[in-house]
C-alpha positions, -999 to +999 in steps of 0.1 A: -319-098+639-306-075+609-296-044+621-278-033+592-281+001+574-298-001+541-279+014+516-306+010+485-281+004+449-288-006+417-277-040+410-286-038+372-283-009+352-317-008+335-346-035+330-333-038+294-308-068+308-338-088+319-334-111+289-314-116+257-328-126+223-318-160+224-339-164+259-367-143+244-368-169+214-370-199+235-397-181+260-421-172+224-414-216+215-430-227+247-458-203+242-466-214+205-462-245+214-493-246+237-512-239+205-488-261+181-476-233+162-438-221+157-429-180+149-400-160+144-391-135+173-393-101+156-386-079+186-395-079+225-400-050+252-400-050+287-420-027+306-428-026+345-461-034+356-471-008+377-504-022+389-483-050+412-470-034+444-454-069+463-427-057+484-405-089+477-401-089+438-401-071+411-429-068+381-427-063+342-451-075+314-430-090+286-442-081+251-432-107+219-436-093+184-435-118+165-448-134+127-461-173+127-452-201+104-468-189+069-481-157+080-475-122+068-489-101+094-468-094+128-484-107+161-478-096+201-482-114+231-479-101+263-462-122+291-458-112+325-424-115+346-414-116+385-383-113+393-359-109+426-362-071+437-328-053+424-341-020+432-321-022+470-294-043+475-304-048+514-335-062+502-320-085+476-298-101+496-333-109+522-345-120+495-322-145+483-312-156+521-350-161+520-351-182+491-385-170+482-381-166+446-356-195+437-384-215+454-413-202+433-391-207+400-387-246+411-420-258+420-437-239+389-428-277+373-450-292+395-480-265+392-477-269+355-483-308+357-507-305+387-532-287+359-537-315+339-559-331+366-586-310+363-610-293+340-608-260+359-585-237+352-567-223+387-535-212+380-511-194+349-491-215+330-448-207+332-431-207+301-397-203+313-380-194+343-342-186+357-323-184+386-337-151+391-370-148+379-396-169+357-423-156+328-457-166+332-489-161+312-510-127+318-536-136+340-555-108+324-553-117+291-564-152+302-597-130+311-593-127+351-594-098+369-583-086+400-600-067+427-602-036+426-574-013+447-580-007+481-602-038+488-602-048+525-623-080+531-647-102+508-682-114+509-689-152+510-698-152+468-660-140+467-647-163+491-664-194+472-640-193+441-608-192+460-623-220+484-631-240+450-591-233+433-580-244+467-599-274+466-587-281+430-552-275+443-556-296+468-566-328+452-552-324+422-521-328+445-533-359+458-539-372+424-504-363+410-489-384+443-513-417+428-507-411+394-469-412+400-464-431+434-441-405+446-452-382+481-446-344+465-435-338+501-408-360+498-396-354+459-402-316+466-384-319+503-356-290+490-385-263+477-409-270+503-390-257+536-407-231+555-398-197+549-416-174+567-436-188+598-396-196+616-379-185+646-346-174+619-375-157+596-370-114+605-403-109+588-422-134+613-404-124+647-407-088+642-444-095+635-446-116+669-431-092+689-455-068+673-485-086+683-477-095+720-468-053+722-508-050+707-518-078+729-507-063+762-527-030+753-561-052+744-592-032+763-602-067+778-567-077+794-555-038+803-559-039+836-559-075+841-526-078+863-531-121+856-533-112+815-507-094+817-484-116+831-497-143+809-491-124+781-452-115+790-442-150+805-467-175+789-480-165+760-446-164+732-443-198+746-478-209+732-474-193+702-441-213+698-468-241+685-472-228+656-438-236+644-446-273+649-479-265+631-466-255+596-447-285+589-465-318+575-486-332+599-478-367+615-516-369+621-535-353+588-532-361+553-509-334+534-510-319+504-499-297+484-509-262+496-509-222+488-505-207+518-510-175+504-544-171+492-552-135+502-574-110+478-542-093+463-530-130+455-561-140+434-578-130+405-618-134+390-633-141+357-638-109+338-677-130+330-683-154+355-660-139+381-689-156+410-693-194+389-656-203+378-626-208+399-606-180+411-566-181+392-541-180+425-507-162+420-479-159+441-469-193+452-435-182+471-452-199+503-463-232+496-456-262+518-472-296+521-494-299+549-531-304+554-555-286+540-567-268+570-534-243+564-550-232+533-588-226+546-576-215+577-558-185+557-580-176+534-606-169+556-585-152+582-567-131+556-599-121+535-629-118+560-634-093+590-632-117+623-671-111+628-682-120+594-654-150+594-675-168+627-702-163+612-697-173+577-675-206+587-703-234+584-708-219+550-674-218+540-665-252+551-697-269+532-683-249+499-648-257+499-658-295+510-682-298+488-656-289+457-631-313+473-653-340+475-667-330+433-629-335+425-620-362+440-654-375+420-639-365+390-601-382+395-613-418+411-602-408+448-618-419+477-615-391+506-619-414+532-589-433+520-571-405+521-579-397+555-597-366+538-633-372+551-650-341+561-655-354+597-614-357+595-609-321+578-631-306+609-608-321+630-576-305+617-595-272+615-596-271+653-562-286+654-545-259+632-567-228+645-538-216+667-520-212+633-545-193+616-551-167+641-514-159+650-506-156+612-534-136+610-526-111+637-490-109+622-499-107+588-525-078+600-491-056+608-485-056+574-513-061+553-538-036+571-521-009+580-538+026+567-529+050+547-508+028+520-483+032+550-453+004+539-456+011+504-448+047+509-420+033+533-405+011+505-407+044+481-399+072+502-379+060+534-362+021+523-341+023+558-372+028+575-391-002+555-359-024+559-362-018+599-400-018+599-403-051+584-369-073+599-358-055+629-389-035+646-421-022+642-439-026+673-438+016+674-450+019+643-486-001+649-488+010+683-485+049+670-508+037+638-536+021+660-534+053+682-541+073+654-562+055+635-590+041+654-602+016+623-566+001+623-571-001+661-605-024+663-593-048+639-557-052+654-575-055+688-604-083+672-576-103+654-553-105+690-592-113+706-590-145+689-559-149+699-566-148+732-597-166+731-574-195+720-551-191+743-553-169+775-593-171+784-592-212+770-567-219+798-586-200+823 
């Protein structure tokens, strides 16, 4: 555990030293080439994009002025960068111990050939990236959209796109594996390790600890002097599962996955934002294991538990039924690839362990009220360094006192919990 004091520092004196000319001039080639056409780099600008609030990177859009091949008149494009957060140098270093961001810049190779196996379009292109951050296209100026601010949970026509890009992901991963008779697992081995669901990972173990200090408060198991023991002595142990869980299945058929499909991660066509696939961002999380990991998350992540049980027959006949129209479309038979929807059932009970203790943890982040850790990271960064990798158990508890929404959904996320755990070994 990190208990160091966070000093916040600039590490780079202004945005300005993002990129040099002669990077800006190869980033506006790989963009004209898409569209066969070669320019001259007038000028470029980098300004931050203040609509992305991540907590582990940094945002800009990149704008390229520049003239094309036998024109006269002086184009822009506007590009949009991530890059390691140099705004704290705590946080920096996290971040590259963490390795999120070098492993996002290396496995953008394989996302850009993992498009061509499909007609739908389900991700951004990268034109270029570096050690420290990588350029993609503007998924709003490829006409996507994303929800608007303060969204909390989506309805099953919002769930269906993301199901459907999942689905694409999924076997267009499985596809790229035939076409090239290599297992991505195995020739991605170095960019696939896990790197946040890990007994060395701050971010995950103060979120445990935060959810069995939650769990021994639940209304059901308060004065239950057997519950509570369970949940002292027995309980962490269960949970311990789940580190097993994340890593590719001896049992399932892998693939490529997300992993991080929630609504802040995904955006919708401007037209047909209900019809065509969903573009999914973010892809700092990804592992190979089955697809389960990715269904399990997205629904956890993006419905209200309620609306999750009772949506799931649904929710598993959409994203199924998209698998099954892809592998259609690429010459795969599921059943050969132990991807029959009896056999993805399966691994949804297997894996559901997984998806509601990421779900509770992730709820100690992602649902707290009042835009509480982003005003953390702005106003009080010791407090956010402590809050996230050292302890917040407090915090939620003194939250959920005060905030009786926060409350009900903390206590219906650690009910599922317990359902899979505690009252199933009753």
């Amino acid at each position: 555990m990190s208990n160091e004091p966070c000093s916040p520092v600039f590490t780079r004196k202004s945005r300005s030293e993002l990129f040099t000319s002669e990077e800006c001039t190869k980033i506006l080639a790989n963009l004209l080439a898409d569209k066969k056409e070669q320019g001259v780099l007038h000028s470029f600008d980098i300004v931050p994009a203040t609509e992305h609030t991540g907590f582990l990177g940094e945002y800009f859009h990149l704008y390229l002025r520049y003239q094309l091949e036998d024109q006269k008149d002086v184009q822009t494009s506007r590009l949009f960068v991530k890059s390691v957060i140099f705004q704290n140098a705590n946080m920096e270093f996290y971040m590259e111990k963490m390795g999120l961001i070098e492993k996002e810049i290396r496995l953008y190779d394989l996302l850009n050939q993992l498009k061509k196996f499909s007609k739908h379009v389900w991700s951004a292109k990268c034109y270029f990236t570096r050690a420290d951050l990588f350029v993609m296209q503007n998924v709003e100026d490829m006409g996507y959209v994303a929800l608007p601010a303060g969204t909390r949970f989506l309805s099953e026509h919002q769930m269906a796109p993301i199901l459907k890009s999942l689905a694409t992901l999924h076997a267009s991963s499985i596809a790229y594996e035939k076409q090239q008779g290599k297992t991505i697992g195995v020739e991605f081995r170095r960019w696939l390790k896990e790197v946040s669901v890990d007994p060395e990972v701050e971010w995950y173990t103060t979120g445990l600890r935060a959810v069995l200090a939650v769990a021994a408060t639940h209304p059901d198991v308060l004065d239950d002097s057997e519950a509570q023991e369970f949940i002292a002595q027995e309980l962490p142990r269960c949970l311990d599962k789940v580190y097993c869980m994340v890593n590719p299945s001896p049992v399932h058929r892998n693939v490529f996955v997300h992993r991080d499909a929630w609504n802040a991660n995904v955006f919708y066509h401007k037209q047909r934002p209900h019809e065509e696939r969903s573009i999914l961002v973010d892809f700092q999380l990804c592992r190979y294991s089955p697809p389960a990991m990715d269904f399990h998350l997205v629904s956890y992540l993006n419905l209200e538990p309620s609306a999750r049980k009772r949506m799931m027959g649904s929710l598993i006949d959409t994203y199924y039924d998209a698998l099954a129209e892809e592998f259609r479309e690429m010459g795969i038979d599921p059943d050969q690839e132990q991807l029959s929807k009896q056999e993805f059932e399966q691994s949804l009970k297997d894996f559901s362990l997984f998806g509601a203790t990421y779900n509770c943890i992730a709820a100690t982040v992602l649902r707290l009220p009042d835009n509480y850790l982003k005003t953390l990271k702005d106003k009080r960064p010791e407090d956010f360094h402590r809050f996230c990798n050292v302890d917040r158990n407090a915090d939620v508890l003194r939250l959920m006192r005060d905030h009786p929404e926060f409350a009900d959904y903390m206590y219906d996320c650690v009910g599922d919990l317990l359902a899979l755990t505690y009252h199933k070994l009753k």
